[in-house]
ZADO-509490 format. One record per residue: residue in three letters; x, z, y of N, C-alpha, C in turn. Coordinates in pm, whole numbers, padded with zeros to 5 digits, always signed. Atoms other than C-alpha are relative to their C-alpha. Example, Ala and Ser with C-alpha at 12.3 -4.5 7.8 and 13.67 -1.06 7.14 Angstrom:
<sites>
ALA+00089+00000-00119+01230+00780-00450+00090+00000+00120;SER-00082-00006-00119+01367+00714-00106-00077+00073+00109;
</sites>
This chain:
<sites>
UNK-00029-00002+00142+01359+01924-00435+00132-00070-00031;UNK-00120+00011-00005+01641+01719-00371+00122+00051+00068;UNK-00092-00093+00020+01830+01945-00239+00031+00112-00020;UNK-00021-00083+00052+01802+02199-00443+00014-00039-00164;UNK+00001+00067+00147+01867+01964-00717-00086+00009-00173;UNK+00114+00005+00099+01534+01978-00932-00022-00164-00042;UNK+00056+00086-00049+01502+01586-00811+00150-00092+00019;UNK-00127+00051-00012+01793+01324-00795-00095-00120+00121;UNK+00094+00069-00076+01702+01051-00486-00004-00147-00025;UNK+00066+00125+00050+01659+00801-00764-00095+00034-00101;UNK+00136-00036+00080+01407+00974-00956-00108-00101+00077;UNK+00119+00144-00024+01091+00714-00936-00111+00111-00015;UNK+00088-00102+00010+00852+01000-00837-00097+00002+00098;UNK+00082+00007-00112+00537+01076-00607-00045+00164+00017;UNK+00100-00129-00012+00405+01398-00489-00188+00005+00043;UNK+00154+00024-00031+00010+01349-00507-00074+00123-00022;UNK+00090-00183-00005-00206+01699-00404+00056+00058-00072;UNK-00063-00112+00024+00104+01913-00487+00052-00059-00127;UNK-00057+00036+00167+00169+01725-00859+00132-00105+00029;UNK-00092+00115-00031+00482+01555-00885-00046-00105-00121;UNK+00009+00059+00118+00404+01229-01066+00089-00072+00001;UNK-00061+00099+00008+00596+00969-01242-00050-00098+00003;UNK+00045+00141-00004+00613+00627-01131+00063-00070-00066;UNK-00072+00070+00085+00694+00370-01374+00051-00126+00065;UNK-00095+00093-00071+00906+00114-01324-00094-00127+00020;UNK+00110+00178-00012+00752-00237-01193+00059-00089-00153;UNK-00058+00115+00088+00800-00552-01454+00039-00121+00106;UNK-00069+00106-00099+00943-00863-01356-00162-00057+00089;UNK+00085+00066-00132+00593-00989-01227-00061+00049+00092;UNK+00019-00092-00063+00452-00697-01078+00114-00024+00143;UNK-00135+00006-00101+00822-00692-00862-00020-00171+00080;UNK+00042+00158-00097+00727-01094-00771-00101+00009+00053;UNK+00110+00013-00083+00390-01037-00662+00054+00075+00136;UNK-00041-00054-00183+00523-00783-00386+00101-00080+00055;UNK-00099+00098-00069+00795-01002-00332-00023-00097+00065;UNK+00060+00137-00008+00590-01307-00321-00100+00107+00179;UNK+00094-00092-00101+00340-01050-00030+00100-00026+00141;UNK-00048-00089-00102+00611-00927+00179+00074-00139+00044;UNK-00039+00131-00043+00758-01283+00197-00096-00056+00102;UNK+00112+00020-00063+00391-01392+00311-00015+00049+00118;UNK+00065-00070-00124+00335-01151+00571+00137-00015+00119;UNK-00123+00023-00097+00708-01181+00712+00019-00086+00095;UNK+00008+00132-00081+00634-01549+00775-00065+00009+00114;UNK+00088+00004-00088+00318-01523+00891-00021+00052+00148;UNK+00027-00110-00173+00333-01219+01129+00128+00024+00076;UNK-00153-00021-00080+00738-01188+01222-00004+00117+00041;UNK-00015-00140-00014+00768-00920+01432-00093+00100+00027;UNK+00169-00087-00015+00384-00828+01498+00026+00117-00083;UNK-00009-00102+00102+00475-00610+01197+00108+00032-00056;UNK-00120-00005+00105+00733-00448+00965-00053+00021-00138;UNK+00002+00043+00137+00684-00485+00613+00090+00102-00044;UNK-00043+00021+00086+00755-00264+00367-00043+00026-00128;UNK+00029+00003+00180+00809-00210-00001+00064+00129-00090;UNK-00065-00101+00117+00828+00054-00232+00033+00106+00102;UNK-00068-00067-00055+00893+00265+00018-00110+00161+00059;UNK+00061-00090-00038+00771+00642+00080-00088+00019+00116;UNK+00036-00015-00136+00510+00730+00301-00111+00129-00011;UNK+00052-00166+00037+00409+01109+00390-00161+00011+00044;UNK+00192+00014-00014-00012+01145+00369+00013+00117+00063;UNK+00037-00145-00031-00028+01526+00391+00146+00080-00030;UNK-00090-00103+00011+00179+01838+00368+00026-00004-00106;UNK-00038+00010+00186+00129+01806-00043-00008-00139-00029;UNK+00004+00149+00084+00110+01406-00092+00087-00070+00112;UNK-00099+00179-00043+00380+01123-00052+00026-00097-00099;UNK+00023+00089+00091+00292+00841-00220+00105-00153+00069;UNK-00097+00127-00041+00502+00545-00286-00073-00167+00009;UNK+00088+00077+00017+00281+00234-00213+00082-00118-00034;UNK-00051+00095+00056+00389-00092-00358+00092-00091+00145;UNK+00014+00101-00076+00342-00292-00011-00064+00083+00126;UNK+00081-00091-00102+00247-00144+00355+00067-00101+00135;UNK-00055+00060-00116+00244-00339+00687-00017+00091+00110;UNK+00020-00130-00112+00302-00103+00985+00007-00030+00121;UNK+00040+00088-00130+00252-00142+01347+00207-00052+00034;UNK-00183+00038+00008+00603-00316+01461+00048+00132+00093;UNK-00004-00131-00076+00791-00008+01656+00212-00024-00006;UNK-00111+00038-00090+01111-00061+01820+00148+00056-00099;UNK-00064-00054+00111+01324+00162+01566-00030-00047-00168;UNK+00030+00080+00121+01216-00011+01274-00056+00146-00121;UNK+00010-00171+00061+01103+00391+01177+00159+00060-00093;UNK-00167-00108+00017+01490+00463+01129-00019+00125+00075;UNK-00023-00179-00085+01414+00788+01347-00108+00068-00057;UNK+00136-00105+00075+01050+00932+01264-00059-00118-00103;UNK+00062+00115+00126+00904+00793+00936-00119-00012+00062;UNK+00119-00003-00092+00569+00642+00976-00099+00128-00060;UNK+00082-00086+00034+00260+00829+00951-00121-00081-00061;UNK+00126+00065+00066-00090+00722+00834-00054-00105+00131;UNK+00080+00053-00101-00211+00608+01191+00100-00133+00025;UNK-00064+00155-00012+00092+00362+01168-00035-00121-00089;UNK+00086+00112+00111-00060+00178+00867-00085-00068+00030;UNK+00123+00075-00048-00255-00139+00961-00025-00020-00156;UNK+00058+00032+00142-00291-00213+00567+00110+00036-00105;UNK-00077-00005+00094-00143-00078+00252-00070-00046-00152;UNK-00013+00083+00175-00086-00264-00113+00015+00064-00093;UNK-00063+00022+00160-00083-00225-00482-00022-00116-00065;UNK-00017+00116+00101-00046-00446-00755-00026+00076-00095;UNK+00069-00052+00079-00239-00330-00991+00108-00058-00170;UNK-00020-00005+00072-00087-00277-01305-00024+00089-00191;UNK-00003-00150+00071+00030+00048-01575-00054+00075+00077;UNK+00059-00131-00080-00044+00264-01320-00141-00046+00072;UNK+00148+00068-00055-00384+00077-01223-00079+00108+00068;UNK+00082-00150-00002-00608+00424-01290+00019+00070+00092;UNK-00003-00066-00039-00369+00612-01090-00046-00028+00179;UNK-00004+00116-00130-00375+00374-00793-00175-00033+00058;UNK+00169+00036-00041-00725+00322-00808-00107+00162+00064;UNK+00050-00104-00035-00864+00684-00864+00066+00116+00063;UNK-00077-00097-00130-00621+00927-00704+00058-00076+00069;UNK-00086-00001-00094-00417+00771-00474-00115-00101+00124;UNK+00088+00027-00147-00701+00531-00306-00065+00061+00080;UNK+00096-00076-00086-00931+00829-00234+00082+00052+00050;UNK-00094-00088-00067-00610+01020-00082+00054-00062+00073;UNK-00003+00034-00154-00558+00751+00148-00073-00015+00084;UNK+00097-00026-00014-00870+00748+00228-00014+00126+00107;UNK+00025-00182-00075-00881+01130+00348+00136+00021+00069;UNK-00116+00029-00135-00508+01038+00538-00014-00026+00079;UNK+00081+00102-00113-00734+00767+00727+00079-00119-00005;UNK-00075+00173+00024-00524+00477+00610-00146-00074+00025;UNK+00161+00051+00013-00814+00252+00755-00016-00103-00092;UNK+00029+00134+00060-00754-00065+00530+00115+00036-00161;UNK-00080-00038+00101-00619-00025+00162-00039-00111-00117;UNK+00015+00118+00076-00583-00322-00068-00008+00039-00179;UNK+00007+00020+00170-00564-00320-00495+00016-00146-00054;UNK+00036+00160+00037-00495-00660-00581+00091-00042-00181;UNK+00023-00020+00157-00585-00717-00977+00058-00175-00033;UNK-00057+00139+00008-00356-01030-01031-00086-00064-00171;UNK+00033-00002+00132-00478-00988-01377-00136-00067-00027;UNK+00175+00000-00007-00875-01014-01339+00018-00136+00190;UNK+00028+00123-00148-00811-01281-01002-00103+00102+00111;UNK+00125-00048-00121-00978-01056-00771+00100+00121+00083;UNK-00031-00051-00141-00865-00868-00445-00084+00153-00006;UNK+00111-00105-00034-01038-00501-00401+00062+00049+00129;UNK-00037-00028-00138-01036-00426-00034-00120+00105+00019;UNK+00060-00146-00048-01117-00087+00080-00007+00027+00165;UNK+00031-00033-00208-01253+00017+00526-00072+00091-00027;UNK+00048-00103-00048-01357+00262+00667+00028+00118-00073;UNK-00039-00103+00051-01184+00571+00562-00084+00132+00019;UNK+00013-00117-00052-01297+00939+00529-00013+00136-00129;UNK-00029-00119+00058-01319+01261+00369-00044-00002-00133;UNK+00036-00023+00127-01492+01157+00080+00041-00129-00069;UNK-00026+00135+00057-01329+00838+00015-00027-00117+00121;UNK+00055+00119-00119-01360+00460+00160-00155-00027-00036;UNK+00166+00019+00006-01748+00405+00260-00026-00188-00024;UNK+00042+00203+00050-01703-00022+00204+00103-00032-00098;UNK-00079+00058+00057-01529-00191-00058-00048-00125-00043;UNK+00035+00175+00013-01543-00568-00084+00100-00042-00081;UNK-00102+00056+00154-01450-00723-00434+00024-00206+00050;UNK-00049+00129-00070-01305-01058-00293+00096-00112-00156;UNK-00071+00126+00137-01182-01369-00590+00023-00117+00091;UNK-00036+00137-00066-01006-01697-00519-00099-00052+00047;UNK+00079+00095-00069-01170-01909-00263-00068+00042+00094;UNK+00074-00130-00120-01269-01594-00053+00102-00025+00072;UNK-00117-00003-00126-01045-01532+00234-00058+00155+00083;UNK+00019-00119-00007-01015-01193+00403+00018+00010+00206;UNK-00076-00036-00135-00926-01095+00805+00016+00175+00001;UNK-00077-00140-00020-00724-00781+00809-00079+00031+00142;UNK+00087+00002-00103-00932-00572+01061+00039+00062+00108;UNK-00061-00010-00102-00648-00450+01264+00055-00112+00036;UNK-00050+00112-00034-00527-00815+01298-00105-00126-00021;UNK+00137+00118+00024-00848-01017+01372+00054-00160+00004;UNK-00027+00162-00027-00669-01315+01469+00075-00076-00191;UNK-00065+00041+00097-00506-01384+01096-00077+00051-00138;UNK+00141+00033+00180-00773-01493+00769+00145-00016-00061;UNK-00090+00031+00104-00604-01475+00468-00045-00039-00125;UNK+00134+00025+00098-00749-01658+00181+00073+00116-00187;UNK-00042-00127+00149-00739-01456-00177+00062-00066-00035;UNK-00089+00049+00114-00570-01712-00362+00190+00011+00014;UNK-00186-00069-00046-00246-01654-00136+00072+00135-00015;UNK-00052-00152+00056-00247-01297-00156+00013+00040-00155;UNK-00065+00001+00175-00262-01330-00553+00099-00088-00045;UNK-00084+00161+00029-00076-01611-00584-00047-00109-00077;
</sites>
């Protein structure tokens, strides 16, 4: 679409099951919480992982959704050559905001049916964490509503608890 110029490659857009949607812009705290994340996980994990943000990632033939926050396995090209795929995702983020609804009801069940196995929501707003496992065709089969004073272990990275109040801030 961009190059057939329907699409400029700063349009703030997603393709979700064939629809192009618009994504609205973050606010200033929305933009600190991932900031405040990707800082977190940089420390913590170094090069175990790459970190990123805002940044495209292709589900299916009709969906590429832009996730807020996504840690991917670390990979020697930093995915400058092949983008990742779903099976590279050890955990992807939102920050629940404006687009809460969309984030919640289309785009979690459509990572879901990608096989993203671990998919976060974190409701800075309401203090609570929604952590989504076990992926599959009809959605994730566990979701654990997690609030300050909980703590989590990412379940491709058993060795590293993370308590909720850090991941909200």
């Amino acid at each position: 679409m961009v190059e057939a110029g329907i699409l400029t490659p700063h349009d703030r857009v997603e393709l979700l099951e064939g629809e192009i949607v618009e994504v609205p812009l973050a606010g200033g705290r929305h933009a600190g919480q991932v900031k405040r994340l990707s800082s977190l996980f940089a420390v913590r994990l170094g090069p175990r992982v790459i970190v990123r943000v805002d940044s495209p990632l292709r589900l299916t033939a009709d969906s590429e959704a832009r996730p807020d926050f996504a840690l991917l396995r670390s990979r020697s090209d930093s995915y400058q050559g092949l983008p990742p795929s779903p099976d590279d995702v050890i955990v992807l983020a939102h920050v629940l905001d404006a687009a809460a609804e969309i984030d919640r009801r289309v785009k979690t069940p459509l990572y879901a049916r990608a096989g993203i196995r671990e998919t976060w929501l974190l409701d800075v707003s309401a203090h609570r964490l929604e952590a989504y496992r076990n992926p599959g065709a009809d959605g994730y089969r566990d979701l654990r509503i997690l609030r300050r004073g909980e703590s989590l272990t990412i379940e491709a990275l058993p060795d590293l608890t993370l308590s909720v109040g850090d991941l909200l801030g």
